[in-house]
C-alpha positions as CSV (number, residue, x, y, z in Angstrom):
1,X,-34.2,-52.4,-37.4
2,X,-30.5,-52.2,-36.9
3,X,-28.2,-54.8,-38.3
4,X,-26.1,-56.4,-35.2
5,X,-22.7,-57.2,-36.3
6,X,-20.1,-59.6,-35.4
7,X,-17.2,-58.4,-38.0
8,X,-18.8,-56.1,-40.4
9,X,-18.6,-54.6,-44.0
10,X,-15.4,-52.6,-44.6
11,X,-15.7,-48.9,-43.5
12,X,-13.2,-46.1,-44.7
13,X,-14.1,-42.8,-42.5
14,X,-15.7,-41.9,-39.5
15,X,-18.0,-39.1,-37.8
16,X,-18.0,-38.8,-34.6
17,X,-20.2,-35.8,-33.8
18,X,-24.1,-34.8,-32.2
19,X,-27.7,-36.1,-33.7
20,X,-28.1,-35.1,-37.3
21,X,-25.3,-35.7,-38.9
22,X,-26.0,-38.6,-40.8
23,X,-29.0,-36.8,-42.6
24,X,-26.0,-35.7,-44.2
25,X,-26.8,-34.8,-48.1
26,X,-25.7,-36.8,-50.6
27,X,-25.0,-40.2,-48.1
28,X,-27.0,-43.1,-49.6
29,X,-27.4,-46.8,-48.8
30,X,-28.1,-45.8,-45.2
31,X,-28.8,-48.6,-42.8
32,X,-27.9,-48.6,-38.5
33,X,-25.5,-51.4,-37.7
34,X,-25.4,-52.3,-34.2
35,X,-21.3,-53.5,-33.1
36,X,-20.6,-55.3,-30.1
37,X,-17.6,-54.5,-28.4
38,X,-15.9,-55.8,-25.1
39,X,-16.1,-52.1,-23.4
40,X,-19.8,-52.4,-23.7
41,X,-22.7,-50.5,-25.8
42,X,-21.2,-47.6,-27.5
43,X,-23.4,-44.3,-27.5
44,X,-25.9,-45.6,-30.5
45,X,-25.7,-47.9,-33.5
46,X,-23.9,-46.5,-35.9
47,X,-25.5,-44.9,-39.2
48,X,-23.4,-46.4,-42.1
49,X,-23.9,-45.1,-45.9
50,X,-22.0,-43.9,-49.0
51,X,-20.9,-40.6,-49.5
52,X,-18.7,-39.8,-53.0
53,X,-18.2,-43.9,-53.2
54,X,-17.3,-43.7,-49.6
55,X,-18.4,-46.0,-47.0
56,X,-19.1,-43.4,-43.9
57,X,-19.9,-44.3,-40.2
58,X,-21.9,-41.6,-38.2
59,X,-21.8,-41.6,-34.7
60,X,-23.9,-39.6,-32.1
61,X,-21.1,-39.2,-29.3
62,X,-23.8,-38.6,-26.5
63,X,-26.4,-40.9,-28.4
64,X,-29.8,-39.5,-30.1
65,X,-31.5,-37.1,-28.2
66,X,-28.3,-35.9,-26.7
67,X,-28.9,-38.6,-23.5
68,X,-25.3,-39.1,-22.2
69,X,-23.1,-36.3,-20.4
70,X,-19.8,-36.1,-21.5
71,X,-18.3,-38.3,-18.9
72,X,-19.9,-41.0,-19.0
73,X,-19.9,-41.5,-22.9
74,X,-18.6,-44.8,-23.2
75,X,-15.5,-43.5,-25.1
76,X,-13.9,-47.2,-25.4
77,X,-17.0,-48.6,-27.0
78,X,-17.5,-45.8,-29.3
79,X,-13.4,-46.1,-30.8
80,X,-13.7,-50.2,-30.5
81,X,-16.3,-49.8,-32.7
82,X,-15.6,-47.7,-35.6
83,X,-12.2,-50.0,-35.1
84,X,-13.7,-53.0,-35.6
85,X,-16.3,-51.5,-38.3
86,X,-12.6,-51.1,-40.3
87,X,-12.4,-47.1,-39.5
88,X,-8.6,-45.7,-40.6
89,X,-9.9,-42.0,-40.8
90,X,-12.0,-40.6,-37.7
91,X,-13.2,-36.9,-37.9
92,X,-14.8,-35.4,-34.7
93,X,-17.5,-32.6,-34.7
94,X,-17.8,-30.5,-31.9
95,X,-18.8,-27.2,-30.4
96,X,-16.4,-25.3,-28.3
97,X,-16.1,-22.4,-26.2
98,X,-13.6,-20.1,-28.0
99,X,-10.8,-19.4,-25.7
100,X,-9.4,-16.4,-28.2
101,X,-10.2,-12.6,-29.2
102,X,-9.8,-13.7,-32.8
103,X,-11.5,-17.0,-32.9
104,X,-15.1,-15.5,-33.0
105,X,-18.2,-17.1,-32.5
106,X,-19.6,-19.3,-36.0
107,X,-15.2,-19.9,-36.8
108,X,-14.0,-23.3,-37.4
109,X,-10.6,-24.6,-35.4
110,X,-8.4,-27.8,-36.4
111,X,-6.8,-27.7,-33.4
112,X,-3.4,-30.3,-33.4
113,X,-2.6,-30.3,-29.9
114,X,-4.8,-31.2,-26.8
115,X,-4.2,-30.5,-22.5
116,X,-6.5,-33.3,-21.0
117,X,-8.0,-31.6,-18.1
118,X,-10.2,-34.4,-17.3
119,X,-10.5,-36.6,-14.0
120,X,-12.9,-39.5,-14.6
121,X,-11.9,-40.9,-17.4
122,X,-11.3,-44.2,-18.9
123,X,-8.9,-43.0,-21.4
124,X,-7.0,-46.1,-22.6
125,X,-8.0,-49.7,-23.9
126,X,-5.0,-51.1,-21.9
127,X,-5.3,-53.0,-18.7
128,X,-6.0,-56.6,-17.6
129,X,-3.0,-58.0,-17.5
130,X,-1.1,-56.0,-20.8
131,X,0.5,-52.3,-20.5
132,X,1.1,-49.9,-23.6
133,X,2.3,-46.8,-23.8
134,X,1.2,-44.9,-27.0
135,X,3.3,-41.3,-28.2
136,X,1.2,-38.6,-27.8
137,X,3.4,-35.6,-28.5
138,X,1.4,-34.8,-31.8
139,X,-2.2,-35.9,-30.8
140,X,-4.0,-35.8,-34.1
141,X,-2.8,-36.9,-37.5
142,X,-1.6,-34.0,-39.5
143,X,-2.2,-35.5,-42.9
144,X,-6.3,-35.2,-42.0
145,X,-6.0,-32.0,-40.4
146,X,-4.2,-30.3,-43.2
147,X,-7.6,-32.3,-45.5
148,X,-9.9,-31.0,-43.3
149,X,-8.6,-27.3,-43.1
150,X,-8.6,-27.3,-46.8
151,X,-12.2,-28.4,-47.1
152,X,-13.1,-25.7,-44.3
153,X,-11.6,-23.2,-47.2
154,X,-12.9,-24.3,-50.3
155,X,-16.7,-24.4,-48.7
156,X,-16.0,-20.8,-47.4
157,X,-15.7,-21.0,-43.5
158,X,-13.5,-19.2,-41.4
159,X,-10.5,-21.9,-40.7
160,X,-8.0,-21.6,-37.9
161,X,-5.1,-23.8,-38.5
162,X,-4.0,-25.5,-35.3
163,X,-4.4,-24.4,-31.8
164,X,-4.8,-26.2,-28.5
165,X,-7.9,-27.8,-27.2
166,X,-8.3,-27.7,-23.8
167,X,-10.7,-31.0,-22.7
168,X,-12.8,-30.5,-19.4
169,X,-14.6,-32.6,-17.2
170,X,-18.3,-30.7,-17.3
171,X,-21.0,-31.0,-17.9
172,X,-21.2,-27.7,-16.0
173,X,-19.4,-25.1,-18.3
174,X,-16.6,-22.7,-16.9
175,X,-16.8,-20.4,-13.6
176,X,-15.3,-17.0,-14.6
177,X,-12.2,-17.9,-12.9
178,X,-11.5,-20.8,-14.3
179,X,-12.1,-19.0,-17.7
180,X,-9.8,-16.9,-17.0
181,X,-7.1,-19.0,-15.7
182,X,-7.5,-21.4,-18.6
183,X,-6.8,-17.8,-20.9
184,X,-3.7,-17.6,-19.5
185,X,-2.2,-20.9,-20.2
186,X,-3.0,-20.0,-24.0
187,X,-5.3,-22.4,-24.7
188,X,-7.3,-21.7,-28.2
189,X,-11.0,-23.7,-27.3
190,X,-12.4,-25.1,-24.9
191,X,-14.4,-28.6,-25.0
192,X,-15.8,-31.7,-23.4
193,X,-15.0,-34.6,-25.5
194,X,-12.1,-34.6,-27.6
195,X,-8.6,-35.4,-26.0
196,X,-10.6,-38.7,-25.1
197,X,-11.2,-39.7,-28.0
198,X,-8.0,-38.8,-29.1
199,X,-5.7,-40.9,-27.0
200,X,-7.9,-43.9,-27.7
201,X,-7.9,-43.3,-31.5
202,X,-3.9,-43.1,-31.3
203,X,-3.8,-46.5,-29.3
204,X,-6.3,-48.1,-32.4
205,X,-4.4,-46.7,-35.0
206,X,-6.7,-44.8,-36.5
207,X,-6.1,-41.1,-38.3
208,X,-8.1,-38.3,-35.8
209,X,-9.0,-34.7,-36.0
210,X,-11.3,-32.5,-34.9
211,X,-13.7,-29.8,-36.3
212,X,-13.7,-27.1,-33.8
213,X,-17.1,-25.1,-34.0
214,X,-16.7,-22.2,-32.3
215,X,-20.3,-21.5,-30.6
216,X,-19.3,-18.8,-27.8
217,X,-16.6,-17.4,-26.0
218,X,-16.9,-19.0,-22.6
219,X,-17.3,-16.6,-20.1
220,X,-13.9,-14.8,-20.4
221,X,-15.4,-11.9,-22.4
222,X,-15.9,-8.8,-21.2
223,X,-18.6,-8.1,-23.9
224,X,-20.3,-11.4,-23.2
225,X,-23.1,-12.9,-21.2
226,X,-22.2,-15.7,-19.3
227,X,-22.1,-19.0,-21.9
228,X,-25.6,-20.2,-22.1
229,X,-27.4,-23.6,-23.9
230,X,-29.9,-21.1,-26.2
231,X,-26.5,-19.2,-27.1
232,X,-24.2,-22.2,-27.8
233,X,-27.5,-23.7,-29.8
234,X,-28.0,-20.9,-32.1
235,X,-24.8,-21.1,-33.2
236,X,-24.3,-24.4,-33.1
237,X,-27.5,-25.3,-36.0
238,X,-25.5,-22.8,-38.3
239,X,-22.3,-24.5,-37.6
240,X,-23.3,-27.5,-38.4
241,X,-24.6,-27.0,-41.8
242,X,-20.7,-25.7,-42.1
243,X,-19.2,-29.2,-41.1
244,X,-21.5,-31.4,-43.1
245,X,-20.2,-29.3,-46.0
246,X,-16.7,-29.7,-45.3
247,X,-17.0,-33.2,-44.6
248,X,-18.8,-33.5,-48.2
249,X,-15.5,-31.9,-49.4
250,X,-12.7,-33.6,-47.3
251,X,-14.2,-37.1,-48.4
252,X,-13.4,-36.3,-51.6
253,X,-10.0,-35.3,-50.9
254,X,-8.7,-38.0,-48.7
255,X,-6.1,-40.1,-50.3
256,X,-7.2,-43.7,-50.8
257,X,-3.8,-44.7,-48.9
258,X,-2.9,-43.7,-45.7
259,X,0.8,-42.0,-45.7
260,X,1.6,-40.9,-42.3
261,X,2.9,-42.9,-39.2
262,X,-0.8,-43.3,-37.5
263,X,-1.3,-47.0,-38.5
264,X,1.8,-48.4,-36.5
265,X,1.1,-46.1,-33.8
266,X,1.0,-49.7,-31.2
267,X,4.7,-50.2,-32.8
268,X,7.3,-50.9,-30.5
269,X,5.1,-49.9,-27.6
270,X,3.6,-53.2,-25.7
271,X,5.1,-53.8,-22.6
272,X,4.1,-56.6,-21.7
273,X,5.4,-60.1,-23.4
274,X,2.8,-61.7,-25.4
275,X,2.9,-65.1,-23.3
276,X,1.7,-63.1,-20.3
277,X,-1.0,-61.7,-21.3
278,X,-4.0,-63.3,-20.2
279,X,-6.1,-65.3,-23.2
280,X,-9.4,-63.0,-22.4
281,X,-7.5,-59.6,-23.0
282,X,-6.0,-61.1,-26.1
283,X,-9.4,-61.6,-27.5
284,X,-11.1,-58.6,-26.4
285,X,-8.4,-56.4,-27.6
286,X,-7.6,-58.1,-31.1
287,X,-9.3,-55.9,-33.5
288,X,-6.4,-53.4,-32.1
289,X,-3.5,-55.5,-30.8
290,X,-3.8,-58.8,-33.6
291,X,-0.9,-57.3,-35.5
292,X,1.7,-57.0,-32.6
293,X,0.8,-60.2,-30.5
């Protein structure tokens, strides 16, 4: 039975990633906590336990069972939450098409940009009656990534420092010519989720960056079949026994301060003066704007 939460215990990092992640190794005092958020449900309760002295919050982006395409994950929700659950640190698992000769099938990417190639999106907590405008030059904190590409080392993957993430719409993957048009704006990997989640953790002021598993290499290849589920799954279950490790490493590598410029991210950027903003948007977006209005 999961725990429904109004304001909840304090919670320093989270995972946003697919089912199975919180039978992480190591993470004790496990228990679901259900968070209510304004956006609506977000994609499952979270799984909240200890890892290293840590309090973790796991998060099944398309819910357990894998139940809810990428666009219609309820993005907002699933940010508000870890937000509200006291999150500063979000890391996001994924599996990617690899865009690059040299990024091969099983590697690992941190990339630190993103090209949002997305049309149906909510993509910002703003609206109602207040307007912000977040910076979104460098997308993902570079503190975490540097943490994260360290782990990726010390646990023996195959680390790409960097790269662009290019964030589609799907759920179809890539036709060829799309592929290959996508190849020659230089992209690295190619994904479904992340540049979302991205500009929404920016606008909660929370630290974000992504592990990158490289599961195929779209359907660019000339040596390839055409990307298939079976394919991307095969790699996928070894590639994920490579993130749990380096997230077992980069928790015990984080700082216990933050020391980069992601928790004043809202800084300077409201628009709108606080005395017109309506009472209900105040209160729905407090967890996030509290500090600033």
């Amino acid at each position: 039975m999961a725990k429904r939460t109004g304001r909840t215990e304090q919670v320093a990092v989270g995972v946003i990633g697919g089912s199975g992640l919180y039978e992480m190794e190591g993470l004790t005092n496990i228990r679901p906590i259900k968070v209510a958020t304004p956006f609506g449900r977000p994609s499952d309760d979270y799984i909240v336990g200890t890892l290293h002295g840590m309090r973790i919050a796991f998060l099944p982006r398309h819910g357990r069972g894998h139940r809810t395409m990428p666009t219609d994950i309820n993005y907002r929700a699933n940010i508000y939450g870890m937000k509200k659950l006291g999150v500063e640190r979000i890391i996001s698992v994924s599996a990617v098409g690899s865009m690059k000769e040299e990024i091969k099938p099983g590697d690992i990417v941190v990339p630190d940009q993103f090209y949002d190639h997305t049309k149906h999106r909510r993509s910002t907590f703003f609206g109602n009656g207040i307007v912000a405008h977040v910076g979104m030059a460098d997308p993902v904190c570079a503190g975490l990534c540097s943490v994260l590409i360290e782990a990726g080392i010390k646990v023996g993957a195959t680390v790409h420092r960097g790269g662009t993430y290019l964030c589609m719409e799907g759920p179809q993957f890539s036709t060829r010519a799309e592929s290959m048009t996508y190849r020659e704006w230089n992209v690295d990997v190619i994904g479904m989720t992340n540049a979302t989640e991205a500009k929404l953790a920016r606008e909660a002021e929370i630290c974000y960056s992504t592990i990158a598993l490289a599961t195929d290499y779209d359907c660019w290849h000339h040596s390839e079949e055409a990307v298939t589920v079976e394919a991307v799954l095969a790699v996928m279950k070894h590639n994920i026994e490579t993130s749990k490790a380096m997230i077992r490493q980069a928790v015990q590598m984080l700082p216990n301060m933050r020391a980069c410029g992601c928790g004043e991210s809202l800084r300077n950027t409201i628009m709108t003066p606080a005395k017109l903003v309506p009472a209900k948007t105040k209160k729905d977006l407090a967890p996030i704007i509290r500090k600033y209005i």
